[in-house]
N, C-alpha and C positions, 0 to 999 in steps of 0.2 A: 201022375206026378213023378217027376223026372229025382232020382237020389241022387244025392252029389258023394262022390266019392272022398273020404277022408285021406287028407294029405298029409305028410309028413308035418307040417306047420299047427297043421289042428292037432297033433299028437302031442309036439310041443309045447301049443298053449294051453291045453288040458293038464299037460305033466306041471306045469309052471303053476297053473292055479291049484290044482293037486297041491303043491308044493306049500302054498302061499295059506290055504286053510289050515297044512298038518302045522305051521310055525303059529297062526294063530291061537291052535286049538294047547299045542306047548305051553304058547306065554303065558294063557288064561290061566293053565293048569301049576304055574310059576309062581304065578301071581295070587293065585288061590292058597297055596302052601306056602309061601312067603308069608301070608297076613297069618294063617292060621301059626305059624313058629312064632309070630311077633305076638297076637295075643298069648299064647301058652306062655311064652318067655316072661311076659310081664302078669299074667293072671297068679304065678307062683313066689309064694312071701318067704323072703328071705330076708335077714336083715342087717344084712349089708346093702341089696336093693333096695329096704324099707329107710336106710339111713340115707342113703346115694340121691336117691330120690325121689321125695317127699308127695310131689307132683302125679305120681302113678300108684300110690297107697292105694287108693281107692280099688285099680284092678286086682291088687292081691290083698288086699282086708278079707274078703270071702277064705282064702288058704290057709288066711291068718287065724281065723278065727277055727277052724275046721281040723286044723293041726296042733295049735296051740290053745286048748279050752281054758280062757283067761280066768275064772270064776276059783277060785281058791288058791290063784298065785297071789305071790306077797308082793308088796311095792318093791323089792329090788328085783324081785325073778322077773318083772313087767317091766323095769328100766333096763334091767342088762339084752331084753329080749327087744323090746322096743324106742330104747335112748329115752333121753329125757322128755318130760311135758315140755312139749312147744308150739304152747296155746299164745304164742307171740301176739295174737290180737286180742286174746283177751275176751274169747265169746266161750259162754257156756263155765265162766268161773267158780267154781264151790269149793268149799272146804274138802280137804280128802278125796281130790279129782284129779285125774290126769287127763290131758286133751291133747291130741292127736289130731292136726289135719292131713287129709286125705287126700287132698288134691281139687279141683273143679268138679264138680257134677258131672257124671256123663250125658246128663238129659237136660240139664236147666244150666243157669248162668251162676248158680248159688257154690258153696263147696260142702263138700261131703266132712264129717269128724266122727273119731271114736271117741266117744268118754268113757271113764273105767273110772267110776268110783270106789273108794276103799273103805272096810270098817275093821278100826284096827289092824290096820296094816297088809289088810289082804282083799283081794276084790272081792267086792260084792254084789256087783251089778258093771254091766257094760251094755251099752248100746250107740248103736252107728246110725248118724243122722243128717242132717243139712241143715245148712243156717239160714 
């Protein structure tokens, strides 16, 4: 079998394809770290974030809860940290309750809420649920 000799052209389109996997293997690695900044960014509670927008509670309730142990704060350290109850529709009503929606489900069509019930003026129980 006869070798054919490598031309200056084959060097060329080796270096070019060369070239064309290092920029894909880049974007992936771009695009990988872009998504991971975007979750961290919103997985962390803030609550200026938790006020701003209501809509992405749900990724940062876990930091919320993790950072701020709600269980023996009083109903104003739980409003000035959380805003007001705005259980605006009216699901999960009780005496002595605050509701918080979360945002949409990450898995189903339903939304995600904190409730934080109170007894005498300080929490007594919390838990995070879907409607």
């Amino acid at each position: 079998m006869e070798r054919k000799e490598t031309t200056l052209e084959d060097i060329r389109r080796i270096r070019r394809i060369s070239y064309l996997i290092l920029a894909v293997i880049i974007l992936v690695f771009c695009l990988v770290g872009g998504a991971l900044c975007w979750h961290t960014y919103w997985s962390h509670f803030s609550p200026e974030k938790w006020a701003d927008h209501p809509d992405r509670r749900a990724s940062m309730v876990e930091d919320l809860l993790e950072k701020h142990p709600l269980e023996g704060m009083t109903e104003d350290e739980v409003t000035t940290l959380l805003g007001e109850n705005d259980n605006d529709r009216g699901y999960f009503v009780e005496e002595d309750r605050s509701v918080y929606w979360l945002g949409d489900r990450r898995t189903a069509i339903d939304s995600e809420w904190l409730l934080i019930d109170f007894e005498n003026g300080v929490v007594d129980e919390y838990n995070w649920t879907t409607d």
